[in-house]
N, C-alpha and C positions, 0 to 999 in steps of 0.2 A: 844178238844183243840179249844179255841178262836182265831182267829187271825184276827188281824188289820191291814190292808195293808194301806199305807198313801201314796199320791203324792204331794209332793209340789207346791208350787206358784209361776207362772212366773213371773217375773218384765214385769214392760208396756216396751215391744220391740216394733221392726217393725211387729213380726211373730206371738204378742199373741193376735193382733186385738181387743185387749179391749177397743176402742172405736170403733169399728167399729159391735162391736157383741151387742152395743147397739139399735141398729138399727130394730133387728130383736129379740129383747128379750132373747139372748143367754147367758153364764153364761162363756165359755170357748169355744176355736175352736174345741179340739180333746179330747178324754177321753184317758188315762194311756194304751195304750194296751198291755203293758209288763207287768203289774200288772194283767188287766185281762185275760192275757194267764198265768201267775203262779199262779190263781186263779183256773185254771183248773186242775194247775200240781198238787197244794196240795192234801191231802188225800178226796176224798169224804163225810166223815165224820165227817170233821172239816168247824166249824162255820166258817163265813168267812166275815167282811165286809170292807166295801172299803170307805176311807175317801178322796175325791180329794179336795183340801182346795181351788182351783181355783172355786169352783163350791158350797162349804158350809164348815162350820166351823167347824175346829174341836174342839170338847169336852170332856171338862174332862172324862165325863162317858164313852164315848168312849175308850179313854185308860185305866181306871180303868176296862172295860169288859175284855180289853185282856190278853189271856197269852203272846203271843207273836208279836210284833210288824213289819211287813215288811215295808222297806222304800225302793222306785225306784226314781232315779232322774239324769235328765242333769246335766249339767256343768253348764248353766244355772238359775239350780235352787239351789244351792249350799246354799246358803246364809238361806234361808228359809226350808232346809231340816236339816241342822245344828241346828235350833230353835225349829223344829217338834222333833227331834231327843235328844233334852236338856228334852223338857215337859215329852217325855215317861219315860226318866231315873228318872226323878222327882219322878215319881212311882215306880221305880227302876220293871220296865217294860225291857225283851230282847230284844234289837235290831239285824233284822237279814237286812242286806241292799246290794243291788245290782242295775245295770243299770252303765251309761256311767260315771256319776259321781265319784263313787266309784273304779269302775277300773280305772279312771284316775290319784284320787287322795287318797287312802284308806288313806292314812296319815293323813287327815286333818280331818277325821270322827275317833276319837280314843277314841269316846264314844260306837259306837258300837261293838257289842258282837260277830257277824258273817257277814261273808263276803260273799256273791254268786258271783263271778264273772264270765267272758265269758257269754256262753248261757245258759240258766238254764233250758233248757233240757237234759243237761248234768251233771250240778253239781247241782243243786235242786235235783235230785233224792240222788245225794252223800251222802248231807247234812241231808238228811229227813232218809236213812238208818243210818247214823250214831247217828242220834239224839234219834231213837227205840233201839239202843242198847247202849246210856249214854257214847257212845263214842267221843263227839264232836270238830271239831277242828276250831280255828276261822276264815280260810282261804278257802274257796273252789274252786278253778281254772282247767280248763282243755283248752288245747288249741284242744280236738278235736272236728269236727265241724256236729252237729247234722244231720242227714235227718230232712227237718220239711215235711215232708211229714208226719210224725207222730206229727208233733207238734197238740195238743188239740186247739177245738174253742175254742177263747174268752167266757169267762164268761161276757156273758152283763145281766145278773139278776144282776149284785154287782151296775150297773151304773142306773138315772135315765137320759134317752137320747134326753127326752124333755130339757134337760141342757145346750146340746149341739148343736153348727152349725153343724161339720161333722162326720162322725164317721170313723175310721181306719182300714184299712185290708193289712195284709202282702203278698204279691204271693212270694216273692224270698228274699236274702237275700248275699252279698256277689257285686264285683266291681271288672272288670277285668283292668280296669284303676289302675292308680299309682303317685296319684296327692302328693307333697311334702307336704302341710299340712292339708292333710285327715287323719282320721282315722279309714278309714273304712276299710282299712285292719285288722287295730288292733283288731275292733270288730268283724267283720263279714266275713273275709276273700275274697279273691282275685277271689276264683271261685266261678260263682254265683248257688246256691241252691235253686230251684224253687219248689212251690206246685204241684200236679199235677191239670189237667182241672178238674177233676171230682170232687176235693177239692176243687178248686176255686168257683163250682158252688154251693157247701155246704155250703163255708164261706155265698156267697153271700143268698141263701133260709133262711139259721139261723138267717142272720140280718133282712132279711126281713119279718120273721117271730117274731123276738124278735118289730115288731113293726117302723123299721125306712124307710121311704123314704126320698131321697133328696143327697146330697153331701157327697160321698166314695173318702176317699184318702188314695191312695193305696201307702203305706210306705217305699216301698221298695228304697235300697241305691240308685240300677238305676234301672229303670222299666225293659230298656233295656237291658243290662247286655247280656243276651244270648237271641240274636232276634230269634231265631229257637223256641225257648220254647215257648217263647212269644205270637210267630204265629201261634203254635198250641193252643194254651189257649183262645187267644182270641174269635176264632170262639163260645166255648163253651156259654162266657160272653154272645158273642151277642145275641146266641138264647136265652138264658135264661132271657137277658134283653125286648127280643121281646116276651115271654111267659106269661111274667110280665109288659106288657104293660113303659116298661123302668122307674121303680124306680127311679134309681140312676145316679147321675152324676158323675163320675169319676175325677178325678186331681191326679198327681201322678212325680216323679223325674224324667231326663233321662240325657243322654250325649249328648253333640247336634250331634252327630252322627244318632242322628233319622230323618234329616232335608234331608239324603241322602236315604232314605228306605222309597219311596211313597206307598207301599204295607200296610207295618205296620202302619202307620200314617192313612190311610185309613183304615184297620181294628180298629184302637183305637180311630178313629173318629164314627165310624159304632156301637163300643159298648158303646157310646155315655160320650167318657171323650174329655173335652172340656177347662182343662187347663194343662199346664205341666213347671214346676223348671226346668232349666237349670243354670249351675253352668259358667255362661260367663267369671266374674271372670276383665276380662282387655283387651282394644284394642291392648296395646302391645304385639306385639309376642316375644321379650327377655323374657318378664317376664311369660309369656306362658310357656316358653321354659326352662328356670330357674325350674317352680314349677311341672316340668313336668306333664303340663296340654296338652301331643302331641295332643287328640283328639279334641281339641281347633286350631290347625293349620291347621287342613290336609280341611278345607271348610272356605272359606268367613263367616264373627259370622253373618253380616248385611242379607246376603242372605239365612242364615239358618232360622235364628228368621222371613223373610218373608216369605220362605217359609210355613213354620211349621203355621203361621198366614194363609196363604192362604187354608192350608189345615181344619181350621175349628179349632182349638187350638190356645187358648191364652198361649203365652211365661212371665211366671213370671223368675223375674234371679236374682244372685245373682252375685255382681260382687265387687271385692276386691282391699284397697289401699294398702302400704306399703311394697313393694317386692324389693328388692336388685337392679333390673335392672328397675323398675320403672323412665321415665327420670324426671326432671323438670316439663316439662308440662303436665305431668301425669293427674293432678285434670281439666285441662281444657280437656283433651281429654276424660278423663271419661264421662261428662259432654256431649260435644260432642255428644259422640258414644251412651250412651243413649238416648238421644234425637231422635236422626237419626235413631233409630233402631224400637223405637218406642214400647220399655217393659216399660209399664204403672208402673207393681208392680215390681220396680227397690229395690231391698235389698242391698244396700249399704254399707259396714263393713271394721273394719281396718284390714289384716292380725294378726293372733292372733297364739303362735305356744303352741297347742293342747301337755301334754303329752307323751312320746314315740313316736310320730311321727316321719318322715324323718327330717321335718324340723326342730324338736322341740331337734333333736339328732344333725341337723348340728348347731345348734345355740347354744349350748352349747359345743357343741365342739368349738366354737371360742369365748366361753366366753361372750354370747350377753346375755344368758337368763336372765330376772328380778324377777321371781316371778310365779307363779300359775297365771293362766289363768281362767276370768270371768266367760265366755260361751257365754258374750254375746257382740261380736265386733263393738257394735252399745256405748258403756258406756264408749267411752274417754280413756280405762285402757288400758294399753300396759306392752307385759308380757315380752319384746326383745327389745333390744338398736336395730332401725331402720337405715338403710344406710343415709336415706336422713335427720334423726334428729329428734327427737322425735317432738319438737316442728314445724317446718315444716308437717309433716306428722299431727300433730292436725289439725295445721291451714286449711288446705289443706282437710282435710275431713271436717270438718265444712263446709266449703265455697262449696263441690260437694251437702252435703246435706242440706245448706239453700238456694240451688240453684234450687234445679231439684224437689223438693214439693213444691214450689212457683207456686200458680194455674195457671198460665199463661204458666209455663212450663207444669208443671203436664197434663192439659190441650190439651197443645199441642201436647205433647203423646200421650194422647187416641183418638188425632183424627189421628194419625201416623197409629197407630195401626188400629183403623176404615177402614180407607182408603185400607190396607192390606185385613184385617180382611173378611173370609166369614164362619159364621156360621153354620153350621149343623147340632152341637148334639142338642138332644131335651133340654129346658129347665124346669124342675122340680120347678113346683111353689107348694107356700104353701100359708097358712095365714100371716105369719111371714115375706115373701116376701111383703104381699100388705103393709103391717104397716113400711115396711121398705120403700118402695115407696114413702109413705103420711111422712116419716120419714124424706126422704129424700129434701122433697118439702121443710118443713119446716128448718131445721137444716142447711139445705147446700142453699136450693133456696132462704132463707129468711134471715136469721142471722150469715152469712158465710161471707169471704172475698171474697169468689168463686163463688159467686151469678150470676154475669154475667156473667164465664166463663161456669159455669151449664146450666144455660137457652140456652145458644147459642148452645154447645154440643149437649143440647136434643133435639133442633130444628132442626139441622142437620142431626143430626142420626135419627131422626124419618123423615126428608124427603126424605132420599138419604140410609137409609140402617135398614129400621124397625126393623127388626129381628136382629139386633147388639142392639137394646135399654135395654134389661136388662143388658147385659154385661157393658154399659157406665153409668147406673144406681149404681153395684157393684161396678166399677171402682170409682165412684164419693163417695163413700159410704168409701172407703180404702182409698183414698185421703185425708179427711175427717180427719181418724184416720194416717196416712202418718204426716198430719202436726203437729199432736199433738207429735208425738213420736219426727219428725224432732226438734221441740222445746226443749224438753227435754235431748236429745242429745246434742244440740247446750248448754247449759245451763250444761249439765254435763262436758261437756270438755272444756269449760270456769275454772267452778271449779277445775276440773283436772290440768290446764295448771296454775291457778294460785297456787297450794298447791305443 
């Protein structure tokens, strides 16, 4: 059996750093690792190759090898999996499709032939006995929730990962929180499911034996999830990173409840991860408190995110407009609180209400829903009649993000964050660093709007805090690609507001 595994193509977001992965000759941020863990699930025996179209073309001959075609894809990628998923039928090729997309929206894919949803640890086996005995049915679901303690490595022979910036690894899986427009209960469940240490240190010798050093992002919903596990796991990482003269750099999710646990902050500084997502979301505490995002009240957001800085991690955050109790001056305090906080890679997005979620159940119960949902809350589109007005809520995102990637602000953050900021994990250089450097001189110090705010940055940090200078180099490098996207935004929700 032939099979074609395909991953779709992101739109230029704030997250898929397509200009910014120019810098360093990269092709895409992460590789498919859901694909390449049902890469491993399939039969041994069956041919297998993997087409990521963010990374190289796919071709006709390619679907003409297959017998059977896998498609995994976001909400996100929606648009462009739809097109992958027209060319195989073209061949009158089977489509077998799963990932977030499809259990969000299986309706909208009703050219495909089977469906995997949930985890495909579970129903990948369903679907593969039923297909050996010509029994097949187009729906596969189980809401029970795997050990990945068995889950198989990645297949990274499908990928070539000189392609890519970072590469992906899973430790857990599941979120004891209960935010109203998450969905990660719906995927992964509420208790969190961890690998074991002795797995961790496996995943970690296989990637490093399949050839990669440099930047691990470890995927999980929250890192943190269950701090006990966590703190027994990490010990493993660090020795094995101190065996291996420290490979990798880590970045990874958490609740900002890590900003309270100086223990664990200092073991995940020790095994040298050096940035971490937190989901900040809004300085309002109503609307905190509405999306029940509790673990967002119970510590000051300003003294976590200095914290967490001081201890040697950079705070990336995401943080959201549009919520019921959001007041009037919402866009300027957003604005605000950013600044002051001093999160350089600020992800700024309109609430968007996700499928089956809490909120996406309470907005249709009061008659607000519009429509299917993008994936990606950066594109003007709104899928909910908003409290405060749709147009309001446009205008008012526009104006937080032609504001705060304006280099002067931009700028201003990274030397917030500096000023906080004390380094410690080691930094993991390559070639691809130096060309991003001499990249950076030229694109940003020369033929940028940013020019002078660069030069002054680098002077500073290279006199008052050395070892912060690659970090305000990367920093200058996402800003870079920050404005471009910011543009493009601003420009799609113009057209949005007038159509």
């Amino acid at each position: 059996m032939n099979i074609l595994m395909l991953y779709p193509k992101y739109p230029d977001t704030f997250w898929s750093f397509k200009h910014a992965l120019k810098f360093i000759s990269k092709k895409a941020a992460f590789p498919p690792l859901g694909l390449l863990t049902v890469g491993s699930l399939l039969p041994d025996n069956w041919n297998k190759k993997l087409v990521d179209v963010n990374v190289e073309e796919l071709k006709d001959k390619d679907i003409q090898w297959a017998d059977m075609v896998f498609v995994s894809a976001m909400m996100i990628q929606k648009d462009n999996a739809l097109e992958l998923i027209d060319r195989c039928k073209e061949y009158s090729k089977t489509v077998v499709a799963g990932g977030p997309a499809f259990m969000a929206e299986p309706e909208s894919f009703s050219k495909c032939d089977y469906f995997i949803l949930d985890e495909a640890e579970v129903t990948l086996p369903m679907f593969l006995e039923d297909l050996e005995k010509g029994e097949t049915k187009p729906v596969y679901s189980s809401k029970q929730r795997p050990d990945i303690t068995q889950t198989p490595l990645p297949m990274w022979s499908l990928i070539d990962m000189k392609k890519y910036a970072t590469m992906p690894v899973q430790y857990s899986r599941g979120c004891p929180f209960n935010c109203e427009f998450c969905d990660i209960e719906l995927l992964n469940g509420k208790k969190t499911r961890a690998k074991t240490p002795q797995q961790m240190r496996n995943e970690l010798q296989v990637l490093y034996d399949a050839g990669w050093q440099g930047p691990v992002f470890i995927v999980d919903d929250n890192f943190i999830g269950n701090k006990k596990n966590v703190k027994a796991m990490l010990p493993e990482i660090v020795d094995w990173q101190k065996e291996h003269d420290i490979p990798f750099a880590f970045f990874t999710e958490a609740s900002v409840n890590l900003a309270e646990d100086k223990e664990l902050m200092d073991l995940m500084v020790e095994a040298n991860f050096n940035k971490v997502f937190l989901g900040l979301e809004t300085p309002c505490k109503e609307s905190l408190q509405e999306c029940n995002k509790t673990q967002n009240l119970q510590m000051d957001l300003s003294e976590a995110v200095k914290v967490i800085h001081q201890h040697g991690m950079q705070v990336m955050g995401g943080f959201i407009l549009g919520f019921d109790s959001d007041p009037e001056n919402i866009f300027e305090s957003q604005i605000k609180f950013i600044q002051q906080i001093g999160v350089v890679t600020a992800m700024v997005g309109m609430l968007g209400a996700i499928p089956h979620t809490k909120l996406w159940k309470r907005l249709k119960s009061e008659g607000r829903l519009l429509s299917s949902i993008s994936g990606d809350n950066t594109d003007g589109s709104l899928n909910f009649i908003p409290k405060m007005g749709r147009e309001n809520l446009m205008e008012g995102y526009k104006r937080v993000i032609s504001t705060i990637y304006k280099p002067r602000l931009y700028y201003k953050r990274i030397n917030t964050f500096i000023k906080n900021y004390q380094p410690k994990a080691k930094t993991c250089y390559s070639s691809d660093d130096i060309k991003a450097l001499f990249r950076s001189f030229l694109h940003i110090g020369i033929f940028s709007r940013s020019s002078m705010y660069f030069w002054k940055t680098i002077l500073k940090t290279s006199l008052t805090k050395i070892r912060a200078l690659p970090t305000v180099i990367e920093l200058a490098i996402y800003g870079y690609h920050f404005e471009k996207v910011a543009k493009r935004s601003k420009k799609q929700l113009k057209f949005t507001k007038g159509k």
